[in-house]
C-alpha positions as CSV (number, residue, x, y, z in Angstrom):
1,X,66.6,78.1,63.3
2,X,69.5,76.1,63.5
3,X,71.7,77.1,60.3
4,X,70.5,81.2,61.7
5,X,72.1,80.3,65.0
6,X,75.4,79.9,63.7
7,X,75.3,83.3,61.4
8,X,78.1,85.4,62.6
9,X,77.4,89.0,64.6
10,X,79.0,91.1,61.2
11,X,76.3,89.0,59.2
12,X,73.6,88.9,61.0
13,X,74.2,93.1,61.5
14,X,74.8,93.5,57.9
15,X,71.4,91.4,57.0
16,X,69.3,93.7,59.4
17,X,71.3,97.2,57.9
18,X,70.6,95.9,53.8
19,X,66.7,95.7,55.2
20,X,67.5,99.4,56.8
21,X,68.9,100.8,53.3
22,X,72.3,100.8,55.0
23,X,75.9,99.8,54.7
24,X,78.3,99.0,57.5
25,X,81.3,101.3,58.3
26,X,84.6,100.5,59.3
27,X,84.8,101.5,62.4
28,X,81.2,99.1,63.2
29,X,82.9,95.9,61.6
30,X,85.4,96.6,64.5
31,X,83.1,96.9,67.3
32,X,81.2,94.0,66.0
33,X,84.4,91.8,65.5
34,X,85.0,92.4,69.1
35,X,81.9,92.0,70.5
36,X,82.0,88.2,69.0
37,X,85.3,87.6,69.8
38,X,84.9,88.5,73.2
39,X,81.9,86.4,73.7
40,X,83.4,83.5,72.0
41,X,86.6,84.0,74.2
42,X,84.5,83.7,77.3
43,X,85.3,87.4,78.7
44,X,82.7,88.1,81.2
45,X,83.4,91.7,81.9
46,X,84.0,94.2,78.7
47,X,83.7,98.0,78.3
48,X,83.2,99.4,75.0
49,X,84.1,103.1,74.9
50,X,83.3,104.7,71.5
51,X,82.7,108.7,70.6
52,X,79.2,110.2,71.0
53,X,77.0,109.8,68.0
54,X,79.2,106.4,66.5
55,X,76.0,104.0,67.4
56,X,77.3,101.8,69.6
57,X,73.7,101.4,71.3
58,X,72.2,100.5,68.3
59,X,75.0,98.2,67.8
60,X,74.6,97.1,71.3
61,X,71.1,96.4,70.5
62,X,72.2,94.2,67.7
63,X,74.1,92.2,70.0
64,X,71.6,91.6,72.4
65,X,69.3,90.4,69.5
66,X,72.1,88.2,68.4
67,X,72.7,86.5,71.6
68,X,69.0,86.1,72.0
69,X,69.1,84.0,68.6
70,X,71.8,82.1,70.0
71,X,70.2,81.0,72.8
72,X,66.5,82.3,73.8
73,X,67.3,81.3,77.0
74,X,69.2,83.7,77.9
75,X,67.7,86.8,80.6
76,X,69.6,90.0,79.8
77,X,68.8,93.7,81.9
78,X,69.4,96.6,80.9
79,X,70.4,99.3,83.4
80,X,70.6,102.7,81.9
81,X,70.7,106.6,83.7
82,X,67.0,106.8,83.1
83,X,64.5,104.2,82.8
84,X,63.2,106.2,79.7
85,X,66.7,105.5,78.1
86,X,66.9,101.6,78.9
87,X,62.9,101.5,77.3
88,X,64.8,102.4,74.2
89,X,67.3,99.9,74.1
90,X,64.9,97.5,74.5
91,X,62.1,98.6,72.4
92,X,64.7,98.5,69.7
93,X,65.7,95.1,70.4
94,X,62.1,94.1,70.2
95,X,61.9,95.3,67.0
96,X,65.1,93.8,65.2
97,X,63.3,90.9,66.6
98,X,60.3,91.6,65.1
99,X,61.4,92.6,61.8
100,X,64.8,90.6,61.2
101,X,64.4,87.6,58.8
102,X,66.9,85.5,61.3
103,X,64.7,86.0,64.5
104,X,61.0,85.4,63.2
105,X,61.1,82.2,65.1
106,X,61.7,84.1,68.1
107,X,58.3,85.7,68.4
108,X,56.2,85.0,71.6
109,X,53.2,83.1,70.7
110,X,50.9,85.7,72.9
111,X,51.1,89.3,72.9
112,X,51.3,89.5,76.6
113,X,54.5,88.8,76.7
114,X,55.6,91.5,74.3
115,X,56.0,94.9,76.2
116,X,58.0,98.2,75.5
117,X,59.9,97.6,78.9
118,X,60.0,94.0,78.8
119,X,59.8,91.1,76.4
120,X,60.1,87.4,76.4
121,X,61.2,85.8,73.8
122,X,59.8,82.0,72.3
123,X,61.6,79.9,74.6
124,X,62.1,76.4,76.3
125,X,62.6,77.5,79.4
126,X,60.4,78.2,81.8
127,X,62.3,81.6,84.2
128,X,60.6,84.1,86.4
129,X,62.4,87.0,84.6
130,X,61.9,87.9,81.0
131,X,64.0,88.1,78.4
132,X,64.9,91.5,78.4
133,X,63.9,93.8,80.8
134,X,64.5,97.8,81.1
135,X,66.0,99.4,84.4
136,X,66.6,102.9,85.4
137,X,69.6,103.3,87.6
138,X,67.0,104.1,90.2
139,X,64.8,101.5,89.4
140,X,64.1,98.6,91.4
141,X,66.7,95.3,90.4
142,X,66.0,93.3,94.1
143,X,64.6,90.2,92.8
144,X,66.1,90.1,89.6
145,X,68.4,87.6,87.7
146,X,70.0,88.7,84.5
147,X,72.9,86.2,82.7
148,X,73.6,89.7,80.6
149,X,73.5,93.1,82.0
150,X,73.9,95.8,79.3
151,X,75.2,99.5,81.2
152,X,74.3,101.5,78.1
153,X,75.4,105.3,79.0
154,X,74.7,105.1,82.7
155,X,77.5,108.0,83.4
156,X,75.8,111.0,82.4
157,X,76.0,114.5,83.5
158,X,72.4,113.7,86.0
159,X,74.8,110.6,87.3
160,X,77.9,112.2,87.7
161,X,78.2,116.2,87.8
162,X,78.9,115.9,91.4
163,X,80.4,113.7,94.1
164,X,77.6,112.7,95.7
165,X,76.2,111.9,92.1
166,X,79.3,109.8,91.6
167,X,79.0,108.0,94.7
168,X,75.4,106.8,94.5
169,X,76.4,105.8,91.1
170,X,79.0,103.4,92.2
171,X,76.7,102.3,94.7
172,X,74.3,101.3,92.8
173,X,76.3,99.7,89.8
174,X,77.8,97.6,92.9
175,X,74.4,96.0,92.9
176,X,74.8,94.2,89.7
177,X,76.8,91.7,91.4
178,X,73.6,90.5,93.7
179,X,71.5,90.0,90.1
180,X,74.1,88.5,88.0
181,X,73.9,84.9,88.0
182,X,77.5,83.0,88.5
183,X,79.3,83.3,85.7
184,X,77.5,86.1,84.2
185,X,78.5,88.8,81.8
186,X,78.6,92.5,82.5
187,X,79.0,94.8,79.2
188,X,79.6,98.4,79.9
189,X,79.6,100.7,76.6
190,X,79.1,104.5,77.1
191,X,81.3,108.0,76.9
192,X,83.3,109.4,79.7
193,X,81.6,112.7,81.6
194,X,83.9,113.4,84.7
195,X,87.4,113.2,85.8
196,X,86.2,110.7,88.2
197,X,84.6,109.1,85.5
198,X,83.4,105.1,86.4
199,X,85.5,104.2,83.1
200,X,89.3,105.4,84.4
201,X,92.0,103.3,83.4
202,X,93.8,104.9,86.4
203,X,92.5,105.0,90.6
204,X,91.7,108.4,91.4
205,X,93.4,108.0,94.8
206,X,91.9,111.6,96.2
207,X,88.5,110.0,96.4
208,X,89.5,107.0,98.0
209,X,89.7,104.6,95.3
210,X,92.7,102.2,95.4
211,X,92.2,100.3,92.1
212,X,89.7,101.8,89.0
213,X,86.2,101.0,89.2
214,X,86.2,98.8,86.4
215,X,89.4,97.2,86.7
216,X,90.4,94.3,84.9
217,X,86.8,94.6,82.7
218,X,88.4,93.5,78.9
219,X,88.0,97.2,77.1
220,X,87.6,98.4,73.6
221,X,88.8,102.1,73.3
222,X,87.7,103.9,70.1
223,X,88.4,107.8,69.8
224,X,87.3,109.5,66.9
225,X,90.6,110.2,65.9
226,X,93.1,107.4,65.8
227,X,96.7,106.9,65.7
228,X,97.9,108.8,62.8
229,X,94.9,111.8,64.2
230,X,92.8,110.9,61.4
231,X,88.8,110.4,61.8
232,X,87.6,106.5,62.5
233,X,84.8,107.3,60.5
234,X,85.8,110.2,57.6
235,X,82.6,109.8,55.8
236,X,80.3,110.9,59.0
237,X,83.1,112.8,60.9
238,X,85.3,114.7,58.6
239,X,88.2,117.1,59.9
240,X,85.7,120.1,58.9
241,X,82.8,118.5,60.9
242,X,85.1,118.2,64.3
243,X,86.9,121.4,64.1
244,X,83.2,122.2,64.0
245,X,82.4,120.6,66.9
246,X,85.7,121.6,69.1
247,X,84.5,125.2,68.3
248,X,81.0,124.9,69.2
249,X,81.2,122.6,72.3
250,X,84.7,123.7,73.9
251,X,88.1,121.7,74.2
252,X,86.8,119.9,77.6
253,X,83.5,118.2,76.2
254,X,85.0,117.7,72.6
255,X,88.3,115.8,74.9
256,X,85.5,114.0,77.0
257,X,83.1,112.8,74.5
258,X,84.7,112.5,71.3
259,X,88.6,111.4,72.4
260,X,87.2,109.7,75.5
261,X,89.2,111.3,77.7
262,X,88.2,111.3,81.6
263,X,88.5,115.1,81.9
264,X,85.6,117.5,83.7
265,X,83.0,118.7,80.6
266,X,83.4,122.1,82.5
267,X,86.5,124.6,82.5
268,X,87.8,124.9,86.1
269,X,88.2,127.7,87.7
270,X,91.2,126.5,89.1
271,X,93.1,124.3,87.9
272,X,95.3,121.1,89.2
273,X,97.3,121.1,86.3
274,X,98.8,124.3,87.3
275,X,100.4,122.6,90.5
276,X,103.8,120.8,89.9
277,X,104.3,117.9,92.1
278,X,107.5,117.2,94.2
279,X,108.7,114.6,96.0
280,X,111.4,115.8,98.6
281,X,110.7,116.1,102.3
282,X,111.3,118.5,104.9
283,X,115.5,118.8,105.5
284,X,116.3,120.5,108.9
285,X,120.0,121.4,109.6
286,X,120.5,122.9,113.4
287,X,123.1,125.7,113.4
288,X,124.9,127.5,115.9
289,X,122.7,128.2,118.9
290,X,119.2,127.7,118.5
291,X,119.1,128.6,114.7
292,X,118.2,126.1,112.2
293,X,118.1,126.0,108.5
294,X,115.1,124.3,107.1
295,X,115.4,123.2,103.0
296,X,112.7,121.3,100.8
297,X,114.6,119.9,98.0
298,X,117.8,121.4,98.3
299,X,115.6,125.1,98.3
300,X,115.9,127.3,101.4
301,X,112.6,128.1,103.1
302,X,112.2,131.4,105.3
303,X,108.8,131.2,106.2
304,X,106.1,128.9,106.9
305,X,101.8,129.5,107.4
306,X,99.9,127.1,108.9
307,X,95.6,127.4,108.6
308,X,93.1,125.4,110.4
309,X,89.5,125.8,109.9
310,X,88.3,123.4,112.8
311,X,85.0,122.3,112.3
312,X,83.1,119.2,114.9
313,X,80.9,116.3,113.8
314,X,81.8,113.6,111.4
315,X,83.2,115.1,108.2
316,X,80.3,112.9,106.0
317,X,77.9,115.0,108.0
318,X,79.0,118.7,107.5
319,X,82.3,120.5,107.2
320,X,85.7,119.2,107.1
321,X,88.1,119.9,110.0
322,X,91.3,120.7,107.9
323,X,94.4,121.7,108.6
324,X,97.5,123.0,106.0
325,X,100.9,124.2,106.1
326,X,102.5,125.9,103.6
327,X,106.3,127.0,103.1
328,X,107.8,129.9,101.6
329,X,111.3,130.3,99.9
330,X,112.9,133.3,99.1
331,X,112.6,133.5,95.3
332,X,108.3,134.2,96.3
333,X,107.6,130.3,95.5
334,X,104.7,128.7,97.7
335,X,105.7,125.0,98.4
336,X,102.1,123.1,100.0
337,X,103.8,120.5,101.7
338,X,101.0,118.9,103.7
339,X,97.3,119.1,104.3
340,X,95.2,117.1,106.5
341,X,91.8,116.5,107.2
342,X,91.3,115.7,111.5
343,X,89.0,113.1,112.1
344,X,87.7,112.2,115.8
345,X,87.7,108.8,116.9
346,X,84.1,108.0,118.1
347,X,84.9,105.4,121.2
348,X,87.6,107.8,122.1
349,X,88.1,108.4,125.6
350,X,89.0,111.8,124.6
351,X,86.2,114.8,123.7
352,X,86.6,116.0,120.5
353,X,87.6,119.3,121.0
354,X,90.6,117.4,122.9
355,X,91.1,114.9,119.9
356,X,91.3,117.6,117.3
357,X,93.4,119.6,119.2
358,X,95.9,116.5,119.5
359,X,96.0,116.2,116.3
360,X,96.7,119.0,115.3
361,X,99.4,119.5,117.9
362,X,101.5,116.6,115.8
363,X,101.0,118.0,112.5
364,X,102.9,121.0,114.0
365,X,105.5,119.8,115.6
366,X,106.2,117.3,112.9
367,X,106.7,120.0,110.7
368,X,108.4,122.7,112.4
369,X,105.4,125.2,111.7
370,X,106.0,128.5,114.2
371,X,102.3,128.8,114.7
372,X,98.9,127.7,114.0
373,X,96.2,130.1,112.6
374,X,92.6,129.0,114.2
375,X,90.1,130.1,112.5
376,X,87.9,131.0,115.5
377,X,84.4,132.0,113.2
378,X,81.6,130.5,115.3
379,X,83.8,128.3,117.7
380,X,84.4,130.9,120.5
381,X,87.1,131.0,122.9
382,X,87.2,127.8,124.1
383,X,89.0,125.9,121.2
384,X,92.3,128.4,121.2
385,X,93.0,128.1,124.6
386,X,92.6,124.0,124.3
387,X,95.4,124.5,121.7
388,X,97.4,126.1,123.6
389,X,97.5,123.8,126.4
390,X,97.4,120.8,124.2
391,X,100.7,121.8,122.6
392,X,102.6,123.3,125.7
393,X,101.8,119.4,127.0
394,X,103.4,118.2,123.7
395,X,106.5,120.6,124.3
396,X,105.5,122.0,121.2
397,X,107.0,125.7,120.6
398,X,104.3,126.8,117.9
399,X,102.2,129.4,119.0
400,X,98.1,130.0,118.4
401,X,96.8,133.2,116.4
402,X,93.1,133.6,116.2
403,X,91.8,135.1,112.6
404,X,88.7,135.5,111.6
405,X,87.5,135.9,108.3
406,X,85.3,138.7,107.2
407,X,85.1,138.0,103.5
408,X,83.2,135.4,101.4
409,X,85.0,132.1,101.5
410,X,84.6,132.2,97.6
411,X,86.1,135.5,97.5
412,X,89.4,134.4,99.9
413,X,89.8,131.1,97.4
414,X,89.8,133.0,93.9
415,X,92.6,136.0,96.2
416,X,94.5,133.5,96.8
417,X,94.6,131.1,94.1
418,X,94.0,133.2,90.9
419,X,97.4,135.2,90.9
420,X,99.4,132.3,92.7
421,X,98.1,129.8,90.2
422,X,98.7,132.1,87.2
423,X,102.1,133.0,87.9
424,X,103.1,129.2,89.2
425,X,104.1,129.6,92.6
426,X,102.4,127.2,94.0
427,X,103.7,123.4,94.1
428,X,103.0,120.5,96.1
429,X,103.6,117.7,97.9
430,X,103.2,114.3,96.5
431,X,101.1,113.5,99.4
432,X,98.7,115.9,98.7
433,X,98.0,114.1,95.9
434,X,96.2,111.2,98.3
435,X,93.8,113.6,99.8
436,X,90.5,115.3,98.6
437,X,92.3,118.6,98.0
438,X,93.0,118.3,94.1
439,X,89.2,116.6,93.5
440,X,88.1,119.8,95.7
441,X,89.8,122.2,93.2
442,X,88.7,120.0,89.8
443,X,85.0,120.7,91.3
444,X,85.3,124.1,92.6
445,X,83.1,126.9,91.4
446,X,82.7,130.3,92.7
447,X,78.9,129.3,93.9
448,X,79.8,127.5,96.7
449,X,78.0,124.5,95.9
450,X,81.1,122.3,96.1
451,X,83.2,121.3,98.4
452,X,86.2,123.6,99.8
453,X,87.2,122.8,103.3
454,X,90.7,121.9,102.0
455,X,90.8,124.7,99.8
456,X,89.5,127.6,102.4
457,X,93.1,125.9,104.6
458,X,95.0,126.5,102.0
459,X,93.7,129.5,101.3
460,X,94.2,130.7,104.6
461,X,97.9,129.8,104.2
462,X,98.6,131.4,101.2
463,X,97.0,135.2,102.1
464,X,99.0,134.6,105.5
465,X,102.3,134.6,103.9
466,X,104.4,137.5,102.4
467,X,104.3,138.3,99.0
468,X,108.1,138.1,98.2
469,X,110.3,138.5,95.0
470,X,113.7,137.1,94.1
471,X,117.1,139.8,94.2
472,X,116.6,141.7,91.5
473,X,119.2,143.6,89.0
474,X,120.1,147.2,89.4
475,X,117.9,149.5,87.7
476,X,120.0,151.0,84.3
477,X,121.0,154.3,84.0
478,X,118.4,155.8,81.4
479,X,118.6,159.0,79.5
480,X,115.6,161.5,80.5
481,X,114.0,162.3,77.0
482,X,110.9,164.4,78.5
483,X,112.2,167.3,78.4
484,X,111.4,168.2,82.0
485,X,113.1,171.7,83.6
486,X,116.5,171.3,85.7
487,X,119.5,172.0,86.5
488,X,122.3,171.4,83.3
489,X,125.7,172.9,82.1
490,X,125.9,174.6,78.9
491,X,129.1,174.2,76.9
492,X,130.7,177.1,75.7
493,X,133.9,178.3,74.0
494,X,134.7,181.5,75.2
495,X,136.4,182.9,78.1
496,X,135.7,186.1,80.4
């Protein structure tokens, strides 16, 4: 047992795939070269990203086994989306154990101890927790201890299709800290599925997060095409094969789950990446008398729309009370220079109706904005009048115009966005950027099972302002070649 302890992870792999009628690819050797390394190195967090269908949880497996010969001491869990899916990683394991000629010595003496959720392996120690043991994300880890927890593909589409997917799935990955022992290891290995995807090398700020999930986790990145856009593995994946694959799956899965990109799997309907980003604020420049001249980025704006959609309760709870303000310049361009979602203060002293109203009061006069549109839908009469008095008190000059909207609120998102989005009208302020209205757009769909409080605002903005259109040329002078009846001279050559 001694002289197979010291085998290396490449050899004790490449015994296990002769026994399996197998060879060992390239692109393996690598993952398995790392995997040691790391281990050897002492790296106690790792993420191994690799392209669907490359084996990294049977190689994963491997390494379990492996570590398990090293020292049978060692407790490792495996958390996984389902709990069927972590029952296969470690009914695998089992049998490499089983069936490897490095780890017959491994074998429980009784049979009790050898289940197809949970093993424990011939060992010197005496724990409460077994060797290996299986764990749905929604499974039950209080109690546990693990010096290894494996994440094997535990961002799927169940776990992460929408936020509050995403959220319980932090929240419950955030538990591994409570069953790790000190100084244990975490290895996640898996494919992204989201744009908000747990494996992100950058913050995705619009959701809150100030750092990446997984940040300074030691990470192994392997696309299926490398450097020089050739395959990492040409005799499974040849260029034929993925064009295949592009065609039959679309650009946004192949980009997700074979380049291991952290885009959305689905096409949305309207997309972020239409909306330049700027950086310049408001410029105001007071005139003669009371005029003013009001430029964002050296461009001249002539009209402004601002678009609440108030809404009471906490924002967790319901709908969002936002509030947007959007510029117009003269060439027909859209400039969204702020939105902002109004939050009351529980231990206020102030009602809510009186808090929102404040707040809203400031985001007006900050900006110059010549009115607010309330959306008055369900609120009644009270709220606008509120407003009113709440910004004559502020010596606020905007004005209050109740709207109410008569059409589906999917129907006013795809009017306003569609053509503006097409044509790119529409840019935005790098502060937009911080808030929730870029994640709203990624998850948008015409259903209206997402969330679109910050895209109903904008909305509300955009069909509020003129369509305009920059000076255009004089029309040419163009010959009439249809022939039509009218007046015309003849020439002639003779006299009367």
């Amino acid at each position: 047992m001694e002289v197979a302890q010291q085998v290396s992870l490449t050899d004790f792999v490449r015994f296990w795939n002769r026994r399996q009628h197998l060879g060992l690819p390239d692109l393996h050797r690598e993952i398995l070269d790392w995997l040691e390394q790391s281990w050897q190195d002492g790296r106690k967090e790792l993420l191994l990203l690799v392209f669907r269908d490359a084996g990294k949880s049977t190689l994963v497996g491997l390494f379990a086994a492996w570590l398990l010969l090293r020292d049978p001491g060692l407790r490792i869990l495996v958390l996984a989306a389902e709990q069927t899916l972590a029952r296969k990683m470690v009914r695998n394991v089992k049998r490499i154990i089983e069936r490897h000629p490095l780890t017959r010595g491994l074998m429980p003496p009784s049979r009790d101890q050898w289940a197809s959720d949970q093993f424990t392996v011939n060992r010197s120690v005496e724990w409460r927790d077994p060797s290996m043991l299986a764990r749905g994300l929604n499974g039950n880890i209080t109690g546990c201890r693990a010096d290894i927890v494996l994440c094997d593909d535990v961002e799927v589409p169940a776990t992460s299709d929408t936020p509050q997917k995403r959220e319980d799935l932090r929240a419950r990955l955030a538990e591994i800290d409570y069953v790790l022992v000190p100084d244990g290891t975490q290895l996640y290995a898996g494919t992204p599925h989201t744009y908000y995807s747990i494996y992100a090398l950058a913050p995705r700020r619009e959701i809150g997060e100030q750092a990446p999930f997984l940040a300074g986790f030691h990470r192994l990145e392997l696309p299926v095409l490398d450097e020089r856009d050739d395959s990492r593995w040409p005799e499974r994946f040849p260029r034929e094969r993925l064009d295949s694959i592009r065609r039959r799956t679309g650009a946004a899965r192949f980009a997700a789950q074979m380049l291991l990109q952290p885009v959305s799997t689905e096409d949305a309907r309207l997309d972020p990446g239409r909306i330049p980003i700027y950086g310049g604020e408001l410029e105001v420049e007071h005139l003669s008398g009371d005029r003013m001249l009001l430029t964002i980025e050296g461009r001249r704006m002539v009209s402004a729309s601002c678009w609440w959609d108030p809404a009471f309760g906490m924002p967790r709870n319901g709908d969002g009370s936002v509030i947007a303000a959007v510029y117009g310049d003269a060439d027909g361009g859209y400039w969204l220079h702020r939105i902002q979602w109004l939050e009351q203060q529980p231990g206020s002293s102030l009602d809510a109706a009186s808090q929102l109203c404040a707040q809203a009061t400031s985001f007006a006069k900050a900006l110059h904005l010549p009115a607010i549109r309330l959306e008055t839908n369900g609120i009644g009469k009270f709220l606008p009048s509120l407003l009113r008095r709440t910004l004559a008190q502020a010596d606020c000059g905007a004005g209050v115009i109740e709207c109410t909207s008569r059409k589906a609120k999917s129907a006013r998102i795809l009017q306003a966005f569609d053509v503006v989005l097409a044509a790119g009208a529409l840019q935005a302020h790098r502060s937009v950027t911080d808030t929730p209205f870029f994640a709203e757009m990624r998850e948008w769909r015409p259903d209206g099972r997402s969330r679109d409080d910050g895209l109903d605002a904008v909305s509300g903005c955009l069909l509020s302002e003129p369509v305009r259109f920059g000076l255009l040329p004089s029309r040419p002078a163009m010959p009439d070649w249809r022939g039509q009846a009218g007046q015309h001279q003849a020439q002639s050559d003779f006299e009367l």
